[in-house]
Structures are given as structure tokens and as C-alpha cells.
N, C-alpha and C positions, 0 to 999 in steps of 0.2 A: 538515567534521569531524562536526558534528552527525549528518547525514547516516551518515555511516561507523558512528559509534558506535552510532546506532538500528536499525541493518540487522544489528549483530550479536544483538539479540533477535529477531528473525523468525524463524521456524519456515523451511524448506525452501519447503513451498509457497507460501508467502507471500510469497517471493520468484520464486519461478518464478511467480506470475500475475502481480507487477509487471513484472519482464522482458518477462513475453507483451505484454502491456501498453504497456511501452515499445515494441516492436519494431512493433508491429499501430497504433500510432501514425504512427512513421518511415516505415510503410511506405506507406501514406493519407498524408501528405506528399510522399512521394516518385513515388507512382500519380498525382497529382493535380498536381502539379506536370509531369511527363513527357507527362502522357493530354492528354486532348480538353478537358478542363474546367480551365481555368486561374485560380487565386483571382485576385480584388481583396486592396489590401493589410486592406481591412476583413473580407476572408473569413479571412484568417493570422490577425488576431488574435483573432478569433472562437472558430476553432482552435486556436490555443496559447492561449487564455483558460482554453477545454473542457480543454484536456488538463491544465490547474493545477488547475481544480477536482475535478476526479476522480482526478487525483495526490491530492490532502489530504484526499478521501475516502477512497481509499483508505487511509491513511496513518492517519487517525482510526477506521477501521475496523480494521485490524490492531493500531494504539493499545488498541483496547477491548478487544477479543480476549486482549493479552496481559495487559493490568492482571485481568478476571477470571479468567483463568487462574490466574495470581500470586496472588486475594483467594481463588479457591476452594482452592489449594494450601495458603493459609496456614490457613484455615479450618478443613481435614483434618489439619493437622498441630497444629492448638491443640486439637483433639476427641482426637486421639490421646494427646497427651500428657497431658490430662487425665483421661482414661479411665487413664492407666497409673498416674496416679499415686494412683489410688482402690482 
């Protein structure tokens, strides 16, 4: 739910490079699994370690992005009003 509710602040692309993201993940799982190269269970979690911590980078990076977003927004709209009100 968390989840859900925080994906509706994301801009468009911000969601299209997590997608990419997700997918170019699945798909290195699934090449690597199939191919010639077969993980140990200490390679998977290696792997899906990598791929948590780059989700919440991700995730912290979009975090930033929209908080200054939101502080320069609010920023131009307190100059505005103040300016109008002079």
C-alpha cells in the first residue's frame, strides 16, 4: 500500500526507468538462469541483495527529487504572494 500510494507522486519518467529497471533485472535472472552460467544459492542472493539496494536508491533519489521539487514550488509561490501583496 505504501508502495502504491508513493508511485502516485512519481512523474512519468520516473516510473518508466523503474519499470526498465525492474524488467533488465528479470531478464539477467532469467538469461543467467537458462545460459551457461548457473548461480550458487550465494550468487541469488548477492543478486537480489544488489537489486534491494538500488531499488532504495532509486527510491531515495526520486524521494529527493520530488521533496525539492515541492520546497522550490513552495518557495516561488511565497515570493509571489509576497511580491503581490506589496
Amino acid at each position: 500500500m505504501l508502495l502504491a500510494s508513493s508511485m502516485k507522486r512519481f512523474y512519468f519518467w520516473q516510473k518508466l526507468v523503474l519499470l526498465i529497471y525492474i524488467v533488465a533485472f528479470l531478464a539477467t535472472l532469467i538469461a543467467n538462469d537458462f545460459g551457461a552460467a548457473r548461480f550458487s544459492p550465494e550468487d541469488g542472493l548477492i543478486v537480489i541483495f544488489g537489486f534491494v539496494t538500488n531499488l532504495l536508491v532509486l527510491w531515495l533519489l526520486f524521494f529527493t527529487a520530488n521533496f525539492l521539487t515541492r520546497l522550490g514550488k513552495r518557495a516561488r509561490t511565497t515570493n509571489l504572494a509576497h511580491y503581490r501583496k506589496t
